[in-house]
N, C-alpha and C positions, 0 to 999 in steps of 0.2 A: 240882461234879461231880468224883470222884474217877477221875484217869487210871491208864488200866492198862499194864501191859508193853505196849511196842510201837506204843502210840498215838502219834500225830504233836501238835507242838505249834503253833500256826499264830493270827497275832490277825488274819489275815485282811487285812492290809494289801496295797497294792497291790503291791509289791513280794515281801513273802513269798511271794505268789501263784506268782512264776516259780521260787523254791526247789526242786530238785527231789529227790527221794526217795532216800536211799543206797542205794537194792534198783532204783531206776528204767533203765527201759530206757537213756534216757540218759544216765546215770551210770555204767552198764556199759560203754556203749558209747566215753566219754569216758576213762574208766579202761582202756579196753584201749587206745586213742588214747596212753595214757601211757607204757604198757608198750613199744608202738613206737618212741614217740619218747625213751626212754630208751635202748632198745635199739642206737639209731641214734647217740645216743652214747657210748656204750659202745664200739662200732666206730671208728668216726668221728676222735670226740676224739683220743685217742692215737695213731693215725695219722698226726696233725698231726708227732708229731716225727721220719718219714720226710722231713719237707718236699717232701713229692708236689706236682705240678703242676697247679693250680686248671684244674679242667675243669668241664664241664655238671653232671655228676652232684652232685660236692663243692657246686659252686652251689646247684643244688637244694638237694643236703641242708641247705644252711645257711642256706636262706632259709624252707623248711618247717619247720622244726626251730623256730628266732627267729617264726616267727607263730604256731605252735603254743604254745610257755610264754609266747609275750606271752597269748595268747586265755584260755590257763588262767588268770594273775590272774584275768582278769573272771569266769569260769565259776565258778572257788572262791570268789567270794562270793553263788553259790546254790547250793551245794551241802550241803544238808538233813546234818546230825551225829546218831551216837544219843548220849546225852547220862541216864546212871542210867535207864538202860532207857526212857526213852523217844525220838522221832526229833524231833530238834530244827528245825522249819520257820522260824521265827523271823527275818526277814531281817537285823534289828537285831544278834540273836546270832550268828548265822552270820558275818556278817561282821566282827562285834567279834573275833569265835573266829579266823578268819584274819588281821585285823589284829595280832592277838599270837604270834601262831606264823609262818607261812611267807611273810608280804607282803614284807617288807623285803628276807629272801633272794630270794626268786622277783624283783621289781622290779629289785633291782638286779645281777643276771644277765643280763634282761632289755634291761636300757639297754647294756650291756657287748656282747649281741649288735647292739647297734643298733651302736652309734657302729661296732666293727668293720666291720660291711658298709655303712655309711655313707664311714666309710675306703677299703674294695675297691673298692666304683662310685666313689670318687674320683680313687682311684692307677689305675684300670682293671685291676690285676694282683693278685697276691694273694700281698705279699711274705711274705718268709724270716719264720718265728713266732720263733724263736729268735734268730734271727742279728742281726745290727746293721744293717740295711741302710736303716733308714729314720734321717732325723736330724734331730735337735731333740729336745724334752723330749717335744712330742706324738708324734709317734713310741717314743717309750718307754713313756708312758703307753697308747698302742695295744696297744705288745707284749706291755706287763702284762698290759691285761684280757686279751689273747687266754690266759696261761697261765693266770690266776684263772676262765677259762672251764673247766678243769677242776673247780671247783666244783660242777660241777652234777652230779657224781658223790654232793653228798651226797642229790638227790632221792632218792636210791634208799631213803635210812630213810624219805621220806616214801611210796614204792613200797609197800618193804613193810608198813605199815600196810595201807593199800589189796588189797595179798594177802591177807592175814590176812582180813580181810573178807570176800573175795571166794571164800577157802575154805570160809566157814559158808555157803555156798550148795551147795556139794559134799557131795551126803545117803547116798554110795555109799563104803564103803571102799577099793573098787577106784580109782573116781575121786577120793581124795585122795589115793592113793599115789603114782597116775601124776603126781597135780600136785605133791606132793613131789620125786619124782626128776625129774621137769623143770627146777625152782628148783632144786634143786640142780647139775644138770647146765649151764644156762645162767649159773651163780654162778661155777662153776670154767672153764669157758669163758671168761667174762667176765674173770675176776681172770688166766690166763693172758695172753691177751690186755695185757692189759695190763700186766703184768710185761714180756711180751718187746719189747715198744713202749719201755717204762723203759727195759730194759735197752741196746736200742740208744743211742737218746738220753745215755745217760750214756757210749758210746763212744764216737758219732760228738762230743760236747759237744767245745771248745775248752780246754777244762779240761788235758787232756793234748795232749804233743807225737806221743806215740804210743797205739795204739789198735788193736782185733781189729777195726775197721769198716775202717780205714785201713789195714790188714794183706789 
């Protein structure tokens, strides 16, 4: 049988069977899922070099945040590809396809939130990200991951794929304009943000005797 644009590719195994569809409801609804909890770091993350005081909220976010891209591994490998015009269901390929692209990053981000909050319900506290207060080598290697948790700033090239996508469903000129200047607007929001989080950090930093924080 000769397949045509758009057709799904599937050998019917048991497994394929749960792949689900790039257009599927729950694939929307998992991608928006992503767009959140990106957002949540975007905020979040860089905040960290206020060295703000671990309260419910922070908890929260960091333990939704750590079960949410742990659960995405598992979900990205049903998640259905188009693949030369057609929709790749294939669980064997699907999952070959994320074991060479994004499993290694995602995983080991993934373990780097663990061990961290594995560390905070240790210490019961949720010492200085920067500063030196923990001591020994494990404590250093703590302190790393916590700054290498900035990393997960690079989802966002995997983000926008996933927009990109999400705008060929927008069949209105009107409605991709607005979702235009949205992404744009949430991009420079975002990158300010983060600048002026940098920029403190590099004052308040030990680095200098004096400083505009300490002024």
């Amino acid at each position: 049988l000769t397949a045509r644009m758009g057709d799904s590719i599937s050998n019917g195994a048991c497994l394929s069977s749960l792949v689900c569809k790039p257009s599927s409801k729950w694939r929307m609804t998992w991608d928006v899922l992503n767009f959140l909890a990106i957002g949540c770091d975007l905020v979040y993350l860089p905040l960290q070099a206020f060295q703000l005081p671990r309260d419910t909220m922070m908890a929260t976010t960091e333990w939704v945040t750590t079960i949410f891209w742990s659960l995405d591994i598992v979900f990205s490998f049903f998640c259905g590809f188009h693949h030369c015009g057609l929709v790749e269901m294939r669980w064997s390929r699907v999952a070959k396809r994320y074991l060479k692209s994004w499993f290694a990053f995602d995983f080991v981000l993934a373990t780097f939130d663990w061990v961290i909050l594995l560390q905070l319900i240790k210490d019961g506290s949720d010492n200085d990200m920067f500063g030196f207060v923990q001591i020994g080598n494990y404590g250093k290697v703590v302190r790393l991951m916590r700054i290498m948790r900035m990393l997960r700033f690079i989802r966002l090239v995997k983000v926008m794929s996933v927009l990109a996508e999400f705008s060929d469903f927008l069949h209105t000129e009107v409605a991709q304009t607005v979702f235009g200047v949205t992404k744009l607007l949430v991009a420079i929001a975002g990158l300010n943000h983060g600048i002026a989080c940098a920029w403190y950090f590099v004052g308040a930093s030990e680095l200098y005797d004096w400083s505009w924080v300490a002024q």
